[in-house]
C-alpha distance (Angstrom), angle and dihedral (degrees) to the residues before:
residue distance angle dihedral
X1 . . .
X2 3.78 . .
X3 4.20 86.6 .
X4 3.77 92.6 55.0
X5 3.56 96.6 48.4
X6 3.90 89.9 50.2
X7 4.23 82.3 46.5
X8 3.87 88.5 52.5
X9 4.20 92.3 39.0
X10 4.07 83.8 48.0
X11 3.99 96.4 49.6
X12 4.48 92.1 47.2
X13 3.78 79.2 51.5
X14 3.76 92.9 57.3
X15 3.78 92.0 36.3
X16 3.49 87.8 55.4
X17 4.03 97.3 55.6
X18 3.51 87.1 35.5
X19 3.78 87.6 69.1
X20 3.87 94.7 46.4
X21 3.93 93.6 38.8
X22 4.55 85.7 60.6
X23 3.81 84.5 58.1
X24 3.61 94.7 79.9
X25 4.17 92.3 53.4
X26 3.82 94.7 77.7
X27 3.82 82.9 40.8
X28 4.00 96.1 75.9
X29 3.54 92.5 -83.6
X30 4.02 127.4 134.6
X31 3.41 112.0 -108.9
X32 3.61 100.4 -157.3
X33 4.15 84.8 47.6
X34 3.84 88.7 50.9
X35 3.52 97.2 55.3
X36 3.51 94.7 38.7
X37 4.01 86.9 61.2
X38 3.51 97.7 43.2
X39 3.75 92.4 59.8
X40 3.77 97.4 43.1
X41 4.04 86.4 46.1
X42 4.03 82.9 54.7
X43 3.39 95.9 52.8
X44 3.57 100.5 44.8
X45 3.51 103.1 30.5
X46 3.77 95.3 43.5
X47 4.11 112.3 4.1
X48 3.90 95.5 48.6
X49 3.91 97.3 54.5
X50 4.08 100.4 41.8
X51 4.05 82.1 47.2
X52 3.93 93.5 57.3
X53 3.75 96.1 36.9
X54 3.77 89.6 60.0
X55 3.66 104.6 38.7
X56 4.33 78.5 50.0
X57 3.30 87.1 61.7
X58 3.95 103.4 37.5
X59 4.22 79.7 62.0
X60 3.41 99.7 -120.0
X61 4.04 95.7 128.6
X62 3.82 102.5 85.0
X63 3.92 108.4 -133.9
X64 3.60 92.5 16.3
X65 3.80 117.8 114.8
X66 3.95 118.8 -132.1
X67 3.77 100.0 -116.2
X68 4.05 93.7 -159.4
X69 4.16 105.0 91.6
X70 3.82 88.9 -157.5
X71 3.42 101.7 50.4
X72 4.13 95.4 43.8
X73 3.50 92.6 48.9
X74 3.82 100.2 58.4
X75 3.48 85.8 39.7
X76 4.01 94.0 61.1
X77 4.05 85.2 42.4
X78 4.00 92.0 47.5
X79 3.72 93.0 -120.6
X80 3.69 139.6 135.3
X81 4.05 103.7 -58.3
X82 3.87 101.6 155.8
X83 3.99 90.7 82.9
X84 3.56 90.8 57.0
X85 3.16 93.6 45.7
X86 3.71 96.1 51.3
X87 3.50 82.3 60.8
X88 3.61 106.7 57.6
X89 3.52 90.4 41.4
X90 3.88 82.4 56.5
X91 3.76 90.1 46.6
X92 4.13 88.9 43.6
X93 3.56 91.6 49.9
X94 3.92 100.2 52.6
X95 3.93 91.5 47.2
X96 3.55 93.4 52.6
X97 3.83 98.1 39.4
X98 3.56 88.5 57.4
X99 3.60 108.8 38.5
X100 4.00 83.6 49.6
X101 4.09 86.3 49.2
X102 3.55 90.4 51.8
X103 4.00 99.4 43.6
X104 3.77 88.4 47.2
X105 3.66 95.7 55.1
X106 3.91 87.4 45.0
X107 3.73 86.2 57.7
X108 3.58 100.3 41.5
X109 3.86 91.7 55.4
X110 3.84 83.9 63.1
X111 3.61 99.0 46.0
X112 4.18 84.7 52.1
X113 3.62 97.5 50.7
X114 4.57 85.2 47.9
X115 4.06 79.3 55.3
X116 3.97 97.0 42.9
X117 3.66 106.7 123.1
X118 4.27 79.8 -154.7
X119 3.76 99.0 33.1
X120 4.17 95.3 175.6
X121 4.12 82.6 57.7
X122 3.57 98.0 43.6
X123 3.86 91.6 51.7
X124 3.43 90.7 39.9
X125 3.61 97.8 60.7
X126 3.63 94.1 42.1
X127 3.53 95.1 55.2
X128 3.58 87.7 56.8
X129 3.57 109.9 60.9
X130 3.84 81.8 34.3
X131 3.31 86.0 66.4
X132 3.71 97.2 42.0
X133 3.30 100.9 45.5
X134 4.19 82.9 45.8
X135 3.66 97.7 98.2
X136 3.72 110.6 44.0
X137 4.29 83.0 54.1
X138 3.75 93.5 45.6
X139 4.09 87.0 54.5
X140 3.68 96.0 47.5
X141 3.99 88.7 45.8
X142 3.73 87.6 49.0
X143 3.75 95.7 59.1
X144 3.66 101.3 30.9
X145 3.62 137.3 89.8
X146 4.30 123.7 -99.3
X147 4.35 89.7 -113.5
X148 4.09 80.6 51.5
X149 3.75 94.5 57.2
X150 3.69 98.1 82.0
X151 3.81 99.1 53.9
X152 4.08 84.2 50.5
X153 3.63 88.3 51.5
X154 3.49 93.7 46.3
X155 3.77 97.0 49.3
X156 4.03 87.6 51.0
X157 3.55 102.3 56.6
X158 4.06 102.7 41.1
X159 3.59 94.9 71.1
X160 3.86 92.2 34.6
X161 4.04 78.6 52.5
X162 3.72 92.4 45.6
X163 4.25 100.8 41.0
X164 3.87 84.6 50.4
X165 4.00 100.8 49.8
X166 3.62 88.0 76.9
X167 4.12 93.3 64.2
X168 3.79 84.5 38.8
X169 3.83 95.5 61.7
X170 3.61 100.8 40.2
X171 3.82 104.3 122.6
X172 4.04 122.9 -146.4
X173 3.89 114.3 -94.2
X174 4.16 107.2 -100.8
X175 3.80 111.3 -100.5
X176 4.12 108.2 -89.5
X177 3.91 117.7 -170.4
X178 3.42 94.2 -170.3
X179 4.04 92.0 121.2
X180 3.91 89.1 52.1
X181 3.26 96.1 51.4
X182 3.81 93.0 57.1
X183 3.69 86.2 42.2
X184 4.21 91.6 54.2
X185 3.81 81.4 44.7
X186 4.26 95.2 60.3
X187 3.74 85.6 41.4
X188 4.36 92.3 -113.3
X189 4.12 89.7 137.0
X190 3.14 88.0 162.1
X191 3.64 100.5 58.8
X192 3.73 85.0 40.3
X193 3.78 92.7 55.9
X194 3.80 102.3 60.7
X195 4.04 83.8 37.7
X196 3.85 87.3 72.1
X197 3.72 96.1 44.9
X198 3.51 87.1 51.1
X199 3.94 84.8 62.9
X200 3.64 98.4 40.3
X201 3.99 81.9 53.0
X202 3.49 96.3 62.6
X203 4.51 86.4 41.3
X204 3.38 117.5 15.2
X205 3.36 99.2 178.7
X206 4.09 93.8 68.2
X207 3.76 106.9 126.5
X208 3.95 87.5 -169.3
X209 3.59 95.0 59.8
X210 3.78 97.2 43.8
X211 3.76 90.5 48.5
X212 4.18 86.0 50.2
X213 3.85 88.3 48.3
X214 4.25 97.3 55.0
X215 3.91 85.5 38.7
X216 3.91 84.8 61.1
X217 3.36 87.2 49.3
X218 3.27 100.0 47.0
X219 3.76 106.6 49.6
X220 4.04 106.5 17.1
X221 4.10 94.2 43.0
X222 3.47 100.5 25.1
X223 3.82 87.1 -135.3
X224 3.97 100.8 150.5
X225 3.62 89.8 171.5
X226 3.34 100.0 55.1
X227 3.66 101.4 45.1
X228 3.93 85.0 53.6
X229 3.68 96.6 58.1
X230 3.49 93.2 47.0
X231 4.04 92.5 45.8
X232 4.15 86.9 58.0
X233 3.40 92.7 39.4
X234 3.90 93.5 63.0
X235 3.88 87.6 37.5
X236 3.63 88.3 55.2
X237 3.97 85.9 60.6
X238 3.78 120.1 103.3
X239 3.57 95.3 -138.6
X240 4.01 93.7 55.9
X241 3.77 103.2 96.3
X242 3.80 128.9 -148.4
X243 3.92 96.0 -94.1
X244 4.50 91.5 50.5
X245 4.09 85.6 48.5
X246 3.98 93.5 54.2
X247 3.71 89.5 39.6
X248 3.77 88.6 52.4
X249 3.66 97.8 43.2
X250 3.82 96.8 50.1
X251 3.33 87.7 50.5
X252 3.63 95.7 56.3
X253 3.28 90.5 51.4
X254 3.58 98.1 51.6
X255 4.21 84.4 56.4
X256 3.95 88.9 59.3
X257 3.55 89.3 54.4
X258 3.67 104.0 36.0
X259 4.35 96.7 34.9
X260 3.66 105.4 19.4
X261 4.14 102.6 27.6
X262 3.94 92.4 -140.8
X263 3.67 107.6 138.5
X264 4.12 87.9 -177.6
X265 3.49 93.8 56.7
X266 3.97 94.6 44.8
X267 3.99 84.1 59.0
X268 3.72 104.1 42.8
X269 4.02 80.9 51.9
X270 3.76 87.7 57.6
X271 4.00 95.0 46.2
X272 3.39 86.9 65.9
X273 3.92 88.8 74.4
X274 3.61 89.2 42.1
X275 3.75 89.3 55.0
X276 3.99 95.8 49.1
X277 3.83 94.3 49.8
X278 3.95 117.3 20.5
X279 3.42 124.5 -172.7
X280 3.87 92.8 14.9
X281 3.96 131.2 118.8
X282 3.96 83.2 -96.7
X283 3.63 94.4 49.8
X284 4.04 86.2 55.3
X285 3.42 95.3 40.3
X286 3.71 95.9 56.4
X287 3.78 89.3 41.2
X288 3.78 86.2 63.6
X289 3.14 106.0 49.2
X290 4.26 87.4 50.5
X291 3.67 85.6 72.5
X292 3.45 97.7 53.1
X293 3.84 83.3 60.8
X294 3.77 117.2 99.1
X295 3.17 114.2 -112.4
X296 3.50 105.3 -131.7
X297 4.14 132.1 16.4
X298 4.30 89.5 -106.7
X299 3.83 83.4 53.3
X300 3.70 96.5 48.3
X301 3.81 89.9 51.5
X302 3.73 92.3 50.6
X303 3.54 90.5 43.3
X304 3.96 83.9 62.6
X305 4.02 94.9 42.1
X306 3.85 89.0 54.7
X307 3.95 91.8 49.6
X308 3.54 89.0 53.1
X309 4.38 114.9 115.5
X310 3.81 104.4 -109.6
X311 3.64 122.5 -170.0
X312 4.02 105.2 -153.3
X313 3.78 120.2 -158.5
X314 3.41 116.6 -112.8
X315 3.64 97.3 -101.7
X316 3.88 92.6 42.4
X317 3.67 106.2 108.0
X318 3.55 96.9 171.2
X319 3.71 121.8 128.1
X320 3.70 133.5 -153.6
X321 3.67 124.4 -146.6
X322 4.40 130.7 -176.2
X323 3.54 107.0 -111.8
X324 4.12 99.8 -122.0
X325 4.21 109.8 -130.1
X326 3.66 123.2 -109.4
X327 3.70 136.2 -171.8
X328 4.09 76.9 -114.3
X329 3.10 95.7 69.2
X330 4.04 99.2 41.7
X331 3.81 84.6 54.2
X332 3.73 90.7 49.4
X333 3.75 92.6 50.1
X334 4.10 87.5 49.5
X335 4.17 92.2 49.6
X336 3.97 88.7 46.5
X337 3.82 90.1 54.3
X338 3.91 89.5 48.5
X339 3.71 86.6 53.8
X340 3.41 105.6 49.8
X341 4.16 86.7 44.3
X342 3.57 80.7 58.8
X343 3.66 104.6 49.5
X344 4.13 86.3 47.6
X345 3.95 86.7 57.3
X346 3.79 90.5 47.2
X347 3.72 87.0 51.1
X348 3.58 99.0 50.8
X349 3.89 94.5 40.5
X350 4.62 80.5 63.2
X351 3.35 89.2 36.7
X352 4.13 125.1 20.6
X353 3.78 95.8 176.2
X354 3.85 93.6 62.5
X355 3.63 101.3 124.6
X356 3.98 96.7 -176.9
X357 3.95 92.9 48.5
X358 3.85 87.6 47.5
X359 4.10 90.5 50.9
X360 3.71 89.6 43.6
X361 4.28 85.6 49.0
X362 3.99 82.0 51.8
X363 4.02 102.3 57.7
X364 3.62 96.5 34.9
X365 4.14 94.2 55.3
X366 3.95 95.1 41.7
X367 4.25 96.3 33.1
X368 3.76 109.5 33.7
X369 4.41 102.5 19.3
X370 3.71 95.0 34.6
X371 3.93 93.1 -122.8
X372 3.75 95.5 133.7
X373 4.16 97.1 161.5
X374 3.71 89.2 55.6
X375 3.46 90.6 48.3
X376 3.72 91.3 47.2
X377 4.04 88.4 49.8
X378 3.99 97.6 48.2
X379 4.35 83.5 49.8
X380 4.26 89.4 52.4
X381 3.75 89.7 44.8
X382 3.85 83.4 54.1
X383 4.08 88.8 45.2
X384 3.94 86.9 59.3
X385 3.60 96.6 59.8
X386 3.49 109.5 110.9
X387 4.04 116.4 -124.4
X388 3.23 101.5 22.6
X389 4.28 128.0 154.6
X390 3.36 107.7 -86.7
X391 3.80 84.9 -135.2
X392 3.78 99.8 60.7
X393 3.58 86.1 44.2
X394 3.67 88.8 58.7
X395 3.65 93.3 44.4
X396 3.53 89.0 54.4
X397 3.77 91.1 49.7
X398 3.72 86.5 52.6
X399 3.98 97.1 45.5
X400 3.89 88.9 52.5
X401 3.88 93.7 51.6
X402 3.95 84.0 49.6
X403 3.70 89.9 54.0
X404 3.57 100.1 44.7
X405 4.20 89.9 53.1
X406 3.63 98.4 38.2
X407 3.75 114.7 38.5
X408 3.89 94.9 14.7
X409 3.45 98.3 41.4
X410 4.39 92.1 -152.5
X411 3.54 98.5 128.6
X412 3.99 92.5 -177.1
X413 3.64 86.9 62.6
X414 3.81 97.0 44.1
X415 4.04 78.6 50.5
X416 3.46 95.7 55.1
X417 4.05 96.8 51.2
X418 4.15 80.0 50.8
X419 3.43 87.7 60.8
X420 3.51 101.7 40.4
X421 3.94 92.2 51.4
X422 4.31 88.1 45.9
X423 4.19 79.6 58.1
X424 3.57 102.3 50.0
X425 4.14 105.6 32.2
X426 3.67 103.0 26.8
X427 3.68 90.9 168.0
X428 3.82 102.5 47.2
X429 3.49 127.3 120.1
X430 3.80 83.4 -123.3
X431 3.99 92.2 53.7
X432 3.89 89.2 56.5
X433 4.37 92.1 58.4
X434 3.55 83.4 44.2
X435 3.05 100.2 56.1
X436 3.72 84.2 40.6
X437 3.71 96.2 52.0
X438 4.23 91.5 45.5
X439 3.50 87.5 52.8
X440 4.13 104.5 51.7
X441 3.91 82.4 43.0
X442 4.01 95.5 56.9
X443 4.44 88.6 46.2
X444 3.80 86.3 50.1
X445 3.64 89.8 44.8
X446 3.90 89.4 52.2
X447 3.28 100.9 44.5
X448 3.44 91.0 44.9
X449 3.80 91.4 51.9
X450 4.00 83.2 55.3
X451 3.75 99.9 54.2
X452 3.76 79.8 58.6
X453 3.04 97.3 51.9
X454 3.44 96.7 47.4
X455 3.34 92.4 52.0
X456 3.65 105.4 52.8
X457 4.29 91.7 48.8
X458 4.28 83.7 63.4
């Protein structure tokens, strides 16, 4: 009798952790791993000691004494020793049981406060009723016995267990952008800017709020660059789905049109779809809206002159119609580009210390040929003239970072010019996007650092 009820005591005790060990599943935590631990913690911590205490005492280790009085002494006399037995395997299994209860709970309390989303409030709270709860366990370990100690133990750290789960489950807030938005709205971007990194701070994985962030970019600093790394940065995230990655890229697209007037960098934006899912409703999608795209910047504008209300005179019967794009005129575009690289060449071979035909030399080769490194060279030849403004120098600074992210794509270099232009004109306009720029870079290099992180402890 006195072995079942320790049985029955022994299997509450495990239903008991059982239902504070499933609190860490919603928590991040495997379940199939969970479980897996609980029943090897069972067995070793609980199972494996009970099964070595009674085979001590049954006498099957040679050389080992049997440690229950009862049970050796009707063994030496021949007499009944399985009742006694029964008994101290009763008495075995009830210490064990709960000095394993109340070890467990000890360590589950630590692995809750490692899974607090608030880990200072979480430990804050537990220290508290720890500490209220302190004296009444102290007492009844004071005046009880050493095989007593692990029921005491027990019965302390359950309801510290269950007063803290409430701090423990508390989930962050979601991300609200109400206060940029009213920001954006009095025109304080910058204010508004580290607003929505304060959000993303608190959940980095908000597709809203990253999307908000590149449109700031975008259309109140005129930063293309920067709202394109941070657009394929959260595409690059496994939790963006298909739909947020379209939604992104379109709208990406749309900037290089609307801010930056580059039709051919508003449709090598939306092969990137086109790439990640060929011959898909996507793929087609994105396909069509390419040739809706001007085909060249001149187009684009008079694409926008022709959509322009008119209100004709009554006698004005003239009629206004969009110029459609053909390859012609792409090809045009390319030869006029060649030409005026050519006539900057001619220039500087007359003339090698013509600064504006060198700049010009600069933008056509990296912008319209695709040649940014030559670009980038003719722009440091310009940075070793002696005596120049300190603003062109600057802006040169600037246009070489550009360079280096967009068409190069080495963003180490790109930071490096950064740097160098924070160093030598502190208190440029250019210096403040830098700094700008350097900064958004390290928080998505953090977090990004922390999603790995994250994922390699699961």
């Amino acid at each position: 009798m006195a072995l079942l009820v320790s049985i029955l005591l022994t299997v509450g005790l495990v239903m008991i952790i059982f239902h504070f060990w499933k609190q860490l599943e919603p928590h991040g935590e495997d379940s199939v791993v969970l479980w897996k631990e609980l029943g090897w913690w069972v067995l070793k911590g609980m199972g494996l000691p009970i099964l070595v205490w009674t085979l001590i005492n049954c006498g099957l280790f040679p050389g080992v004494p049997i440690l229950l009085r009862g049970v050796a002494e009707e063994m030496a006399a021949k007499g009944n020793w399985l009742e006694p037995l029964a008994l101290g395997i009763a008495g075995g299994v009830v210490v064990t049981g709960t000095y394993w209860s109340g070890i467990t709970m000890g360590w589950l309390l630590v692995r809750y406060c490692q899974a607090a989303e608030d880990k200072k409030e979480f430990r804050g709270v537990t220290l508290f009723w720890l500490g209220i709860l302190a004296p009444v366990a102290g007492a009844l370990f004071w005046f009880s016995h050493l095989w007593e100690h692990g029921i005491i133990l027990t019965l302390w750290l359950i309801p510290v267990a269950h007063l803290s789960l409430p701090a423990w489950r508390t989930r962050k807030r979601p991300p609200t952008y109400t206060r940029a938005t009213a920001l954006i709205k009095r025109g304080n971007y910058n204010q508004a800017e580290w607003e929505v990194i304060r959000e993303l701070e608190q959940c980095e994985n908000d597709f809203d709020g990253w999307l908000m962030l590149a449109e700031l970019y975008a259309i109140h600093f005129k930063d293309l660059g920067a709202a394109e790394q941070t657009i394929y940065d959260v595409c690059s995230q496994p939790e963006t789905n298909a739909s947020q990655i379209c939604t992104a890229i379109y709208k990406l697209s749309e900037w290089h049109l609307k801010v930056g007037e580059d039709p051919e960098a508003a449709r090598e934006v939306l092969e990137v779809i086109c790439k990640k899912w060929p011959d898909t409703q996507l793929d087609k999608m994105a396909r069509q809206r390419m040739k809706q795209i001007p085909a060249t910047r001149e187009d684009l504008l008079k694409q926008r002159e022709v959509h322009r209300i008119r209100l004709p005179a009554l006698r004005d019967e003239e009629t206004f119609e969009a110029v459609p794009v053909t390859a012609a005129q792409e090809v045009q575009a390319q030869n006029d580009a060649v030409t005026l690289a050519d006539r900057c060449v001619e220039k500087l071979n007359h003339e090698p210390n013509d600064h504006a035909a060198r700049e010009e030399l600069a933008f056509v080769m990296a912008e319209k040929l695709g040649k940014a490194e030559q670009g980038i060279e003719q722009l440091e030849l310009l940075l070793e003239v002696p005596g120049t403004p300190e603003n062109k120098r600057a802006d040169w600074l600037s246009t070489i970072a550009a360079w280096h992210f967009r068409y190069r794509r080495d963003p180490e270099a790109g930071r490096t010019i950064l740097r160098q232009l924070m160093q030598e004109h502190p208190h440029s306009v250019q210096a403040f996007t830098a700094q700008r720029r350097l900064n958004l870079m390290e928080i998505e290099d953090r977090m990004r650092r922390n999603r790995t992180t994250k994922i390699a402890v699961r």
